[in-house]
C-alpha positions, 0 to 999 in steps of 0.5 A: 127163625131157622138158624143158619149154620155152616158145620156139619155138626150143626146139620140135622142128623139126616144131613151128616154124612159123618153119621151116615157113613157110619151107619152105611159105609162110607160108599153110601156118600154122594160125592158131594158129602165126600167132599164136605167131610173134606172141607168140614165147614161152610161159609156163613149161613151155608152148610159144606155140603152146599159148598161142596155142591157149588164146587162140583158145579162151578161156573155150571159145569156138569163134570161133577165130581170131575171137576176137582181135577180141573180146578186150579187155585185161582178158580176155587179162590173165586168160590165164595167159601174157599179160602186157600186152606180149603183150595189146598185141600181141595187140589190134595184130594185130586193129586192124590187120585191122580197118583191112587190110579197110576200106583194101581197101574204102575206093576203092569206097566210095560214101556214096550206097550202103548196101552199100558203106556196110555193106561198110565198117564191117562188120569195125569193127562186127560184132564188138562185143559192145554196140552202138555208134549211129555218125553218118556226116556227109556234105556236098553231094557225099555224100562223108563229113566225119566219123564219130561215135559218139553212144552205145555200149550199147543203141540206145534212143529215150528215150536217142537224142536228136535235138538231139545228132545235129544239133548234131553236123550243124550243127558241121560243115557236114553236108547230110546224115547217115546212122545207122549202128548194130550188132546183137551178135546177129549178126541185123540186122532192125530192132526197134521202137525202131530204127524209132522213133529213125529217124522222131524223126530224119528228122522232126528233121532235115526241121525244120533242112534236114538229111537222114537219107539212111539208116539202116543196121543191121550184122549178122553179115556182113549188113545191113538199109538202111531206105532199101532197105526204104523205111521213109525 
């Protein structure tokens, strides 16, 4: 009888990536092997690569490594070999990729160009399944002061008020500001209502001296600037 094991070190030897990244470089790894270097032990009678692999593939998603970023705690708890330790883990490897790429970023970022701008936020925000309406507050030198997110879920007009936007402006001094919001569908063209809260916006802020510079739509690794589209 074959004994079911559920560590790598129970694995036989062309099965631990512990030994084959050491004998290959840690780039030799499939991401399912990455991950269960993470996690380190399976469930009963199933191996962490195997549970590693049922992750990456959860409720048949082809994301693979992907979809750690969309995740939450509640969905991995359902994961059979997931406790909250190994959610914990999990959602600490996906932050940690989101904060990797923007570092990377962060000494070209310029708040005076939307794809930097976009360049930035992309692994933050494309990944989310609703969308989230972010205000970047700016002051003379167009360095940034604050980010805020005004409102998650669907960025509509009659939801989106003006007066939030610019008692956060006024809170802290910002000269200009730019609306920065996602598209889950991955397709960044702007919609009626997108257009609509931006000119509420401008027409708002022109009344106080405040400025939106921009407005700029994350899409899937693709965004659209109305300050590039001339629609601001």
């Amino acid at each position: 009888m074959i004994k079911q094991t559920n560590a790598i070190k129970d694995l036989p030897p062309e099965r631990r990536p512990y030994e084959k990244c050491s004998r290959y470089g840690i780039s030799s790894l499939t991401d399912s092997e990455l991950l269960a270097c993470i996690i380190r032990t399976g469930s009963k009678g199933e191996p962490s690569i195997d549970l590693a692999e049922n992750i990456l593939n959860y409720e048949g998603n082809t994301s693979g490594i992907l979809n750690i970023l969309h995740l939450d705690t509640a969905q991995l708890l359902r994961i059979r070999g997931i406790g909250q330790v190994k959610a914990i883990q999990i959602q600490c490897v996906a932050e940690l990729s989101k904060r990797i790429s923007r570092a990377r970023i962060h000494n070209n970022l310029s708040f005076t160009d939307p794809k930097s701008i976009s360049d930035y936020y992309m692994e933050e925000m494309r990944h989310k399944d609703r969308e989230h309406l972010v205000l970047l507050l700016l002051n003379t030198k167009s360095n940034l002061i604050k980010d805020i997110v005004i409102s998650q879920g669907t960025v509509n007009a009659s939801l989106v008020s003006p007066r939030e936007i610019f008692i956060q402006a006024l809170k802290y001094n910002a000269v200009n500001v730019i609306l920065l919001h996602n598209h889950p569908s991955g397709h960044p063209e702007p919609s009626r209502e997108d257009i609509l809260i931006t000119r509420r916006v401008q027409e708002a802020g022109s009344l106080i001296g405040i400025s939106l510079i921009d407005h700029i739509i994350i899409g899937d690794n693709i965004y659209v600037s109305f300050k590039e589209r001339g629609i601001i």
